[in-house]
C-alpha positions in Angstrom: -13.3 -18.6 -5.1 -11.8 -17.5 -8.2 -8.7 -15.0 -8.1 -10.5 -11.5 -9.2 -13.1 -12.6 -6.4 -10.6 -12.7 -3.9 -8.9 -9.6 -5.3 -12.1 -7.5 -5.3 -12.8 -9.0 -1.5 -9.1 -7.7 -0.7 -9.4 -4.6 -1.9 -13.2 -4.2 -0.5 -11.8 -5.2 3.0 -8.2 -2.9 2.6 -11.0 0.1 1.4 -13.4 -0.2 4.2 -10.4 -0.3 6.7 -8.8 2.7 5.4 -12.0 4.5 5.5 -11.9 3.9 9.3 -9.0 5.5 9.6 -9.5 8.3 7.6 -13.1 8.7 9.6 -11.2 8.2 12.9 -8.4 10.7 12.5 -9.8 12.8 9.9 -6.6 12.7 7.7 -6.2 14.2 4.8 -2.4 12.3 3.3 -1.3 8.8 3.4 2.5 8.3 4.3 3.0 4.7 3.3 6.0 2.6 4.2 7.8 0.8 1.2 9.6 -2.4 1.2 9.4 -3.7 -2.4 8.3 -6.9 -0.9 5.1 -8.5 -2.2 3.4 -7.4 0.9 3.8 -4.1 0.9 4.0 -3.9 -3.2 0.4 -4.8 -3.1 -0.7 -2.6 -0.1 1.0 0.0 -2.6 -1.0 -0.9 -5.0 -4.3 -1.1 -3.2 -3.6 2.2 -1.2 -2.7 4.4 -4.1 -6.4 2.9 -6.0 -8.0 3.8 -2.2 -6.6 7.5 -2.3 -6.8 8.6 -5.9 -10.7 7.6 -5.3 -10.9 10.3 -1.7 -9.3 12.8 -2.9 -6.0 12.1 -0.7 -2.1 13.4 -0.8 -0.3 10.0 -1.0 3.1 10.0 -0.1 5.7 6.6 -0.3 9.2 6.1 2.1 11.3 3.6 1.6 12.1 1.2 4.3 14.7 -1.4 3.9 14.6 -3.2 7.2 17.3 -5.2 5.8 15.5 -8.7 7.0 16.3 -10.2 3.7 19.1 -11.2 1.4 17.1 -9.6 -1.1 16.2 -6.3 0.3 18.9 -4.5 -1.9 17.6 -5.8 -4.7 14.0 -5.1 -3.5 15.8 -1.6 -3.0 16.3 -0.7 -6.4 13.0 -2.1 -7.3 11.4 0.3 -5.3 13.3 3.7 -6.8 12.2 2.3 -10.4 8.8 1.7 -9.2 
């Protein structure tokens, strides 16, 4: 499976699971928590595509849970994202 096929299954899987949320609970704004680890860069990513497709507030915290060495770094990485 090449890359852009597993990037287009991603974000079909990530999409389809959002929309069961936002069918379940009827919300209208996404609050996502931020790391500025790869993780949650690319649920960033793939969460801000989902909501500027429905029509959805989109709203980002910051969360340094402080697990890594890194996470001040990651830190500042987040405010310039």
């Amino acid at each position: 499976m090449s890359l852009d096929n597993s990037m287009d299954s991603l974000t079909k899987t990530v999409f389809e699971k959002l929309d069961d949320i936002v069918e379940t609970s009827q919300c209208k704004k996404f609050i996502l928590g931020y790391s500025g680890g790869l993780d949650s860069s690319i649920l960033l990513v793939l969460t801000a595509e989902y909501v500027s497709t429905r029509n959805l507030d989109f709203e980002v915290i910051h969360v340094d849970h402080g697990l890594q060495d890194e996470s001040v770094e990651w830190s500042k990485h987040c405010v310039r994202t």
